[in-house]
Phi, psi and omega in degrees: 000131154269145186269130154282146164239173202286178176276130210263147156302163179238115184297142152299170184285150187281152160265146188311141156286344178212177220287313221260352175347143187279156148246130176275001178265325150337121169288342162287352204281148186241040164240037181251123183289307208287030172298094183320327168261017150263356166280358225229322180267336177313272179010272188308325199251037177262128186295317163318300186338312206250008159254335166290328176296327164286324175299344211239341196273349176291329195126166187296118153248157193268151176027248170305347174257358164248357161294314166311279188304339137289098190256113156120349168270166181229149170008279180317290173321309155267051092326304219285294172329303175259026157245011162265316170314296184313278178318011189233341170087036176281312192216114298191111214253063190258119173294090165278117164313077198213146186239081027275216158250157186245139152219155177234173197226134181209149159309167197250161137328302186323302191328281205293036254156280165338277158347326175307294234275325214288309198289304194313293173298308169238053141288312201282351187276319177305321167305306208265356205297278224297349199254023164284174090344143179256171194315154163273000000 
């Protein structure tokens, strides 16, 4: 006589809870320690990063007109910011040949691609700010 044994069911495999789920073995993933996109969200989700890049959607300003307009950063802190932009191919660096010289700062293609999720994020904080807890 054969014993059979019993049968185990066969589960599906499990699946992601959502459409975009990381695969962490992806080298793009930026739930990846070694991911290259993650210097790429620092960027953006630096609060200067995504206020000069909104400050900027208007058209090309100078300096001093984007120091005005982000009230409280200083001097050092957007240099430092938009020579991170530049380098990152965000925003665009122009010397006019002028005595003195004038420079300006304008978006990339890239920039302005940028600019969509950012303006989207921060609307959405100006809309929701009164529903925060305020500091402890």
């Amino acid at each position: 006589m054969t014993t059979t044994q019993p049968t185990k069911a066969r589960l599906p495999k499990a699946r992601p809870t959502t459409a975009h789920a990381p695969d962490c073995s992806d080298p793009k993933s930026v739930y990846a320690a070694a991911c290259p996109c993650r210097d790429m969200l620092d960027l953006l989700a630096n609060k200067w990063s995504a206020l000069a890049l909104g400050a900027l959607e208007d058209g090309p300003r100078r300096f001093g007109v984007l120091r005005t307009r982000l009230q409280g950063v200083s001097p050092k802190v957007l240099t430092q910011t938009l020579r991170r932009l530049e380098e990152h191919g965000l925003v665009h660096r122009e010397i006019h040949a002028e005595v003195p010289p004038r420079v300006e700062y304008s978006l990339t293609a890239l920039g302005v691609d940028a600019c969509v999720p950012l303006a989207h994020l921060r609307a959405w904080v100006e809309h929701n700010i009164d529903r925060f807890p305020g500091p402890a």
